[in-house]
C-alpha positions in Angstrom: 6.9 -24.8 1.7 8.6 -25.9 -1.8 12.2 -25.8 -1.9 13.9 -22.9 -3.5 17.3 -21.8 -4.4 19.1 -18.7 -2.3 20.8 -16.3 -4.0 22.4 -12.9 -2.0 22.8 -9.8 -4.6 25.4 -7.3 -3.6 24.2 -4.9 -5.6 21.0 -3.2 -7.4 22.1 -4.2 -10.9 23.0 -8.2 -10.0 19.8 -8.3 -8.0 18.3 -7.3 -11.3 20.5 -9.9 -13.1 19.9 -12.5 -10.3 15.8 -12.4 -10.8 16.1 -12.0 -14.9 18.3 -15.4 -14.7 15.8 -17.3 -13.0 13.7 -17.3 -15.9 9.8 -16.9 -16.1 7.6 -19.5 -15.7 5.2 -20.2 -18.6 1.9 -19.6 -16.9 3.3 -16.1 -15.9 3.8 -15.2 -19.9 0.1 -16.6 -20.2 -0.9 -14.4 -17.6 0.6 -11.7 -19.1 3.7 -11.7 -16.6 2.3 -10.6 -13.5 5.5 -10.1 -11.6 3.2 -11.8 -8.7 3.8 -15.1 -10.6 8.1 -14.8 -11.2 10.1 -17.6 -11.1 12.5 -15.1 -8.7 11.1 -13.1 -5.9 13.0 -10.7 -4.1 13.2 -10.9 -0.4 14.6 -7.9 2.5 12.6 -7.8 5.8 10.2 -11.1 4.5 7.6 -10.7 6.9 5.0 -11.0 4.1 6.7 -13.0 1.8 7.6 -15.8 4.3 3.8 -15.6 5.4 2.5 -17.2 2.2 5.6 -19.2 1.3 4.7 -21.2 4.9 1.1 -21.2 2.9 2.4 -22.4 -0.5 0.1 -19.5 -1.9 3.4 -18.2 -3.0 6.1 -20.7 -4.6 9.2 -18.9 -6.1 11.5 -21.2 -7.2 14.6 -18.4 -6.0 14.7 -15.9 -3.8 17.0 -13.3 -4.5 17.9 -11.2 -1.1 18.6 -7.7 -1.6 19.1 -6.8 2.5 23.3 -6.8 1.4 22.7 -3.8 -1.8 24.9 -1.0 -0.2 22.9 0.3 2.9 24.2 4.1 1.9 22.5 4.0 -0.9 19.4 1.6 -0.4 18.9 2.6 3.4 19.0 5.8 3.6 16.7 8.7 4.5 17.3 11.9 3.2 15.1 15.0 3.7 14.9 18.6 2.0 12.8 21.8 1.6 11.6 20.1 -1.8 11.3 16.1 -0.9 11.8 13.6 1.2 13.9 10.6 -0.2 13.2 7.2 1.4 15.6 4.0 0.2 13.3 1.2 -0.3 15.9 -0.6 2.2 15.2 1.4 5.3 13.3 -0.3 8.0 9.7 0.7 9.3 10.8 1.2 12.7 13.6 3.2 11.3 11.3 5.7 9.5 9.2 6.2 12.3 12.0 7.2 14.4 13.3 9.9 12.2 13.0 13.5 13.2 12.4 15.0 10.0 9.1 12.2 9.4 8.5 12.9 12.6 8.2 17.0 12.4 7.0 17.4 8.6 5.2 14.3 7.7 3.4 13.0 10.7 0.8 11.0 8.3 3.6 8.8 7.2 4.3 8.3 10.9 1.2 7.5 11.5 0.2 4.8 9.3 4.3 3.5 10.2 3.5 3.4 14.3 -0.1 1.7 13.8 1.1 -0.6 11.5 2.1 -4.4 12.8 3.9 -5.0 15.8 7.3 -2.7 16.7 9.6 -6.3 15.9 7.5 -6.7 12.6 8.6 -3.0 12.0 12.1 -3.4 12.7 12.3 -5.7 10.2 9.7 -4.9 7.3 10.9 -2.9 4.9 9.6 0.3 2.9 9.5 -1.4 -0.4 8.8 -4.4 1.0 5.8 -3.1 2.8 4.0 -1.2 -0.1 4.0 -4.7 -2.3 2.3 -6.5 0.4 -0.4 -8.8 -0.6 -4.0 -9.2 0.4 -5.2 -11.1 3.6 -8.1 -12.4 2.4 -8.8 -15.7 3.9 -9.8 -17.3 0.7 -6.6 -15.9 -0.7 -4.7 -17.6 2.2 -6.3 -21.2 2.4 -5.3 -22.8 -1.1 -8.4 -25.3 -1.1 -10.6 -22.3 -1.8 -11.0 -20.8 -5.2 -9.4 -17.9 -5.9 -9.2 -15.5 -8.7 -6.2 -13.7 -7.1 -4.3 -17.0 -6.6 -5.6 -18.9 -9.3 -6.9 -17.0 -12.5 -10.7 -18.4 -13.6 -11.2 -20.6 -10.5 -13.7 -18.0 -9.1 -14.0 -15.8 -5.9 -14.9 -17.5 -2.5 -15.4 -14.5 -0.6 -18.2 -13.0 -3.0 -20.6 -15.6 -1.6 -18.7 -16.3 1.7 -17.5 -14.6 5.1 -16.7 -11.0 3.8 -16.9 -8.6 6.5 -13.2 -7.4 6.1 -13.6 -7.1 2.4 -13.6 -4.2 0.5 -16.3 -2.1 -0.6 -14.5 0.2 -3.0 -12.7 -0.7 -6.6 -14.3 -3.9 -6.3 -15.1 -6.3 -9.9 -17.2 -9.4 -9.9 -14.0 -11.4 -10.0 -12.5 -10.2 -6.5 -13.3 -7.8 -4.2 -10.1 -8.6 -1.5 -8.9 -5.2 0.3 -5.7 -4.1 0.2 -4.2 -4.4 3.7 -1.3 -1.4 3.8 -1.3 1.1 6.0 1.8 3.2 4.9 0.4 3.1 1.0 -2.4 5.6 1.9 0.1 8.2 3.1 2.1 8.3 0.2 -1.3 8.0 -2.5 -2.2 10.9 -0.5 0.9 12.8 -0.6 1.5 12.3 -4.4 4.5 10.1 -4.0 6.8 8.5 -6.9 8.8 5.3 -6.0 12.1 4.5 -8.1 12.9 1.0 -10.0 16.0 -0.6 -11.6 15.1 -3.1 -14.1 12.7 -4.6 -16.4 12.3 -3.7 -20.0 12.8 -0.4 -19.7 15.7 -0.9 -17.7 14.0 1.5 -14.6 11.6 4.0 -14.5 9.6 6.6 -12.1 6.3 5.6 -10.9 3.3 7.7 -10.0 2.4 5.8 -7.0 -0.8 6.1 -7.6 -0.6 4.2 -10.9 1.6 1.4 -9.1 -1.3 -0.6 -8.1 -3.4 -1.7 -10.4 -7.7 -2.5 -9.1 -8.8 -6.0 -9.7 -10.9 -5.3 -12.4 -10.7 -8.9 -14.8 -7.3 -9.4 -14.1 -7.1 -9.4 -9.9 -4.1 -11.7 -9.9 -1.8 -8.8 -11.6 -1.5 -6.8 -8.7 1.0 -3.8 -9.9 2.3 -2.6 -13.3 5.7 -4.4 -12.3 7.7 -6.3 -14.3 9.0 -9.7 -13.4 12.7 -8.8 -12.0 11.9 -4.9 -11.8 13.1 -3.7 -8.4 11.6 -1.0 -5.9 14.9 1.2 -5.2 13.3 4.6 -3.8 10.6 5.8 -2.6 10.3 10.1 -3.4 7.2 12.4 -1.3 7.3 15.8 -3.1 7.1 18.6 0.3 4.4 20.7 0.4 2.0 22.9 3.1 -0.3 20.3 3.3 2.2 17.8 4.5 2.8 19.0 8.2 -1.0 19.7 8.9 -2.0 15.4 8.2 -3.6 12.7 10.1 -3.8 9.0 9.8 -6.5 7.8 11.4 -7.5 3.7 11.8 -10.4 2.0 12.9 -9.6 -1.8 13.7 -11.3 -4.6 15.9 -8.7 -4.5 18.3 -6.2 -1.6 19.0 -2.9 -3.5 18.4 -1.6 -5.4 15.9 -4.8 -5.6 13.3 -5.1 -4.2 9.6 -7.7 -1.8 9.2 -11.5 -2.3 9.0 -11.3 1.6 8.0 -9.1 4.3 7.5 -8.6 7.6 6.7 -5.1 9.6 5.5 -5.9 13.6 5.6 -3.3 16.3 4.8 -4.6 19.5 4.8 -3.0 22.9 3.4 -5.0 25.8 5.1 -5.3 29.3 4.9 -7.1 30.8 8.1 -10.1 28.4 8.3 -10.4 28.0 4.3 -9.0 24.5 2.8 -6.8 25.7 -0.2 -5.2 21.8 -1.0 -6.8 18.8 0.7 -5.6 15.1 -0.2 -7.4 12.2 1.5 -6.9 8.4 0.9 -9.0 5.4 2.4 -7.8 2.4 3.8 -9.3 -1.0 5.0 -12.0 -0.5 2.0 -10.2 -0.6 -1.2 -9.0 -2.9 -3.3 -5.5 -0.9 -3.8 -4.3 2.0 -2.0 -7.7 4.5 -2.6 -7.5 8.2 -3.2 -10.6 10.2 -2.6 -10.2 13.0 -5.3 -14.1 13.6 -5.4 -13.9 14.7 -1.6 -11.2 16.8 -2.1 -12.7 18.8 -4.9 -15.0 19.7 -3.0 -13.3 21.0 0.0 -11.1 23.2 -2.4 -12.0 26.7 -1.1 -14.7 26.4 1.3 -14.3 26.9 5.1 -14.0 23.4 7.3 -16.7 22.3 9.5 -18.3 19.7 10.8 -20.6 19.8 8.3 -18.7 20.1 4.8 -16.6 17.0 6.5 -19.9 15.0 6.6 -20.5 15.8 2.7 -17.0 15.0 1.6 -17.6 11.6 3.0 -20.7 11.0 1.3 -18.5 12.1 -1.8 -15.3 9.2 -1.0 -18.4 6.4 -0.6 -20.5 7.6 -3.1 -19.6 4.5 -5.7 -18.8 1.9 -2.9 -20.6 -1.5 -3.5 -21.3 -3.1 -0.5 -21.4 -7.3 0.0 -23.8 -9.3 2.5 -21.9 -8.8 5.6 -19.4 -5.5 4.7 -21.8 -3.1 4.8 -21.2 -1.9 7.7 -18.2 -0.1 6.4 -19.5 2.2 4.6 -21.1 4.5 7.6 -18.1 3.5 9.4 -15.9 4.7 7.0 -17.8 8.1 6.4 -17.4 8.7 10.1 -13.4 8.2 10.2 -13.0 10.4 7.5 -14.8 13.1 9.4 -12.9 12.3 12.2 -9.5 12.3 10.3 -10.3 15.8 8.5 -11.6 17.4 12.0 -8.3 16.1 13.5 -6.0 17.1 11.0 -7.9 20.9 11.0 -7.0 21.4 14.7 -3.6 20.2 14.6 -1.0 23.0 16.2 2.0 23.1 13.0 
């Protein structure tokens, strides 16, 4: 680990201040300031950060720790008829706890419970969680190229061990998957997350425009700013949002990221899908919605059947490496499990 300077913000605005302070490094300008690449990162729960710090795949020069901001404000879950309101403070485990998640949005709870380890979850934060990076191997081991890591030095795990790799939004330049679980909940419930900062001084993000797929560019990650900060996280409620199932398929059954999954919410009337939003996990390079699939449940009546074709419909562009492409079927049949579940649940 290189050394760093440790700075404790009190506030939004002086964490903002704190970060802009620390100055950009040059190769981030050149790169065209992936906020991946800031001179300051800001650190809360850690339990990603710390991870590649350990690795030297990350090397902020400050860390700037926001877990002091006002916990009232930052920390706080607040739930209506028309929203729910997540800080970008409040713990995992915290989330998963509350009632109203609980109740109205079990797919959040979900992809919060299968996620990590319980102690992980009682640390990680919200905000923290949906910036996570990849765990690609060659992402991890610094004596391997990597576009992600290293811009122009190539991509290790076109040629190499890529059975955990992703098979959808995939470039010749990187094809690492995006590890989150809670990200395909809120793709697939249209949610909006909050900043403070950067140059438009804060701003409201689709989050489905957060992320941005490798495509030439892998190692800019989101449309963040260098210093622009996460504050809230906002789900819009709907029918569709009590009647939703996570659903993860993994090598072992605790404490592993996703080989495939599948976040359903369903809005039905009788046995006729009226809304239906669906995201993949485990097979994407960001957090994947599946709008193809959903189009074509609009309107028609459930079954095993219809289930069968919207998966053909989520994989229908998936690109498949020499040993991932086992994920494809696999992923077909956890969608079709997901929708079948979420059809049958009692709300």
């Amino acid at each position: 680990m290189e050394p760093f300077a440790y700075r404790r913000a009190t506030s939004a605005a002086s964490a903002v201040h704190m970060a802009g302070s620390a100055g950009t490094p040059a190769a981030a300008h050149e790169r065209r300031l992936n906020v991946a690449d800031s001179a300051a990162q800001f650190i809360a729960g850690g339990t990603n950060l710390t991870d590649y710090m350990t690795l030297n795949v990350v090397t902020p020069t400050t860390l700037v720790d926001i877990n002091h901001l006002p916990l009232e404000s930052y920390a706080q879950i607040e739930s209506s008829s028309t929203r729910l309101r997540l800080g970008a403070l409040v713990r995992m485990g915290q989330a998963e706890d509350h009632a109203a998640i609980r109740t109205r949005y079990p797919l959040i709870r979900d992809t919060l419970v299968l996620a990590a380890s319980r102690q992980i979850r009682n640390m990680a934060t919200l905000g923290g969680n949906i910036l996570q990076r990849t765990r690609c191997e060659y992402f991890r081991e610094t004596s391997w190229p990597c576009n992600k890591r290293v811009p122009g030095s190539g991509c290790a795990a076109l040629q190499g061990i890529n059975r955990q790799h992703a098979v959808l939004g995939t470039s010749e330049h990187c094809i690492a998957t995006y590890a989150g679980d809670f990200a395909q909940a809120l793709i697939a419930l249209d949610a909006r997350v909050h900043t403070l900062g950067g140059p438009a001084g804060g701003r409201q993000i689709a989050f489905a425009d957060l992320h941005r797929p490798p495509g030439l560019t892998p190692h800019i990650e989101t449309i963040l700013a260098p210093g622009e900060l996460i504050t809230f996280i906002e789900v819009p409620a709907g029918p569709w949002t009590a009647r939703s199932r996570y659903v993860k398929v993994r090598d072992r059954q605790s404490y592993q990221f996703a080989v495939t999954s599948a976040a359903v919410a369903l809005h039905l009337e009788g046995a006729t899908v009226r809304e239906a939003r669906i995201a993949l996990g485990g097979v994407a390079t960001v957090p994947w919605r599946a709008r193809e699939s959903e189009e074509l449940l609009r309107g028609k009546v459930l079954d095993e059947t219809l289930a069968m074709k919207a998966a053909d419909a989520a994989y229908a562009d998936a690109q498949a490496r020499a040993q991932n492409a086992f994920k494809i079927p696999v992923g077909k049949q956890t969608l079709v499990r997901a929708l079948l579940e979420a059809q049958a649940m009692q709300v």
